[in-house]
C-alpha positions in Angstrom: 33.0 -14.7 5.8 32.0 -17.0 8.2 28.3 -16.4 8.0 28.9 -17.4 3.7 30.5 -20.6 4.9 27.5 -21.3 7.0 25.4 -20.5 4.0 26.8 -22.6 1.7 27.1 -25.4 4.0 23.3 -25.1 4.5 22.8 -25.3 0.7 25.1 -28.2 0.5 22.9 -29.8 3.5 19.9 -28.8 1.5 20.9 -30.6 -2.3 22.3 -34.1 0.0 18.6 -33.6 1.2 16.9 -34.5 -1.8 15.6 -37.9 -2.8 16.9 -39.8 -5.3 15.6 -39.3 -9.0 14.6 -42.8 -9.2 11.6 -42.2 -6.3 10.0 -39.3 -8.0 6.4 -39.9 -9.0 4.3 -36.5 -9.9 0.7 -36.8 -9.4 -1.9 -36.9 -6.4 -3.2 -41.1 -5.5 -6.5 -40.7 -4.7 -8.7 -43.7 -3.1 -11.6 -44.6 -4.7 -15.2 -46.5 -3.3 -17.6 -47.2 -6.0 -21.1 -48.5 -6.5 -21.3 -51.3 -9.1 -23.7 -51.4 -12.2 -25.9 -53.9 -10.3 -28.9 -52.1 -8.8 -29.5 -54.9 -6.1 -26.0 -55.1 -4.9 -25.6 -54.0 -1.3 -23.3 -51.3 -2.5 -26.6 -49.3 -3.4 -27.5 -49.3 0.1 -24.9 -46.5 1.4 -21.1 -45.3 1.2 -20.3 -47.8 3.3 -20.6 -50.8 1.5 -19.3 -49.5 -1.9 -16.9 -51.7 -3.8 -13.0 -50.5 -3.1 -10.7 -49.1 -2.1 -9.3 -48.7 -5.7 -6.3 -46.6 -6.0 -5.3 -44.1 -8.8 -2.5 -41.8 -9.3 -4.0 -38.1 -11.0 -1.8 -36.8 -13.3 -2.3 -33.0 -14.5 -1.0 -32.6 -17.8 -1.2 -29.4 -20.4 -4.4 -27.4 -20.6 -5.7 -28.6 -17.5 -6.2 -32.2 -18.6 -6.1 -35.1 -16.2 -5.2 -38.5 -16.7 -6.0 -41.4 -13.8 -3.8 -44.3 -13.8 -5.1 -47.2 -11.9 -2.5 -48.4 -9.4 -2.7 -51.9 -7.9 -3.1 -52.4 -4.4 0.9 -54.0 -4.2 2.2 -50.9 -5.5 0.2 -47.9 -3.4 3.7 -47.8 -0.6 5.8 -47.1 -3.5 3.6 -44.5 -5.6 3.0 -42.8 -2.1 6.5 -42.2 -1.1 7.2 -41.1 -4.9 4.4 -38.9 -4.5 6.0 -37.5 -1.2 9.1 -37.4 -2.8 7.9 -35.4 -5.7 6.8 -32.5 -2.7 10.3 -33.1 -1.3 11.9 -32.4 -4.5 10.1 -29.2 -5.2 10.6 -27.6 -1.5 14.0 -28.5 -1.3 14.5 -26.9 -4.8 12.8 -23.7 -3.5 14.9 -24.0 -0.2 18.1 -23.8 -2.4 17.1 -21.1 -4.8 16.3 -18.8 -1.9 19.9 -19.8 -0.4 21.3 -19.3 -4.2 19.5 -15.9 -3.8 20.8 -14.6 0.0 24.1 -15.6 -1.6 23.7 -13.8 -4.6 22.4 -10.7 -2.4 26.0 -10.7 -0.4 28.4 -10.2 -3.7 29.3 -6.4 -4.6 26.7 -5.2 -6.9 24.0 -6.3 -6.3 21.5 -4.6 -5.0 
C-alpha cells in the first residue's frame, strides 16, 4: 500500500509539473542568415556576412506539409519557451501514462 501511495503521489508531482496551457507553442524556431537579391552586396561574399538572423517558427501539419511563420525578433524568448514547453508537455504526458500503467499493473487482473 505504501509503495501505491508513493506512486500516486509521483503522478500527482508529475501533472503539478506541467506548464500552463497558455505557454504551449508546437513547432521547431529555426534562425535564418540569408543572401539578398543584390549580387554586389557583401552578403555574396561568404556565410558570414549574410543578412539575419531572421527567426521562424516550423510548423508540421498533415501530410508532411510545413508552414514557416516569421517571428519578430521581440517575440523569439516567448516562442522559445512555448517551444520548450510544448517538449515539457509531451514528456510529462508520457511520464504519467507510464505511472497510469505501473498502477494499472498492481490491480487484480491484470496481467
Amino acid at each position: 500500500m505504501k509503495q501505491l501511495t508513493a506512486t500516486l503521489q509521483a503522478r500527482d508531482a508529475a501533472i503539478r509539473d506541467l506548464p500552463p496551457w497558455e505557454q504551449i507553442i508546437r513547432g521547431t524556431l529555426i534562425q535564418y542568415h540569408r543572401t539578398c537579391g543584390n549580387r554586389g552586396c557583401r552578403c555574396y561574399q561568404g556565410p558570414r556576412y549574410r543578412h539575419g538572423p531572421y527567426w521562424y517558427l516550423a510548423v508540421r501539419w498533415a501530410r508532411g506539409r510545413q508552414k514557416l511563420y516569421a517571428v519578430p525578433k521581440p517575440l523569439v524568448p516567448e516562442v522559445r519557451r512555448g517551444v520548450a514547453a510544448y517538449k515539457k508537455l509531451w514528456g510529462g504526458a508520457y511520464r504519467i501514462a507510464e505511472i497510469n500503467l505501473n498502477i494499472l499493473k498492481r490491480r487484480e487482473g491484470v496481467a
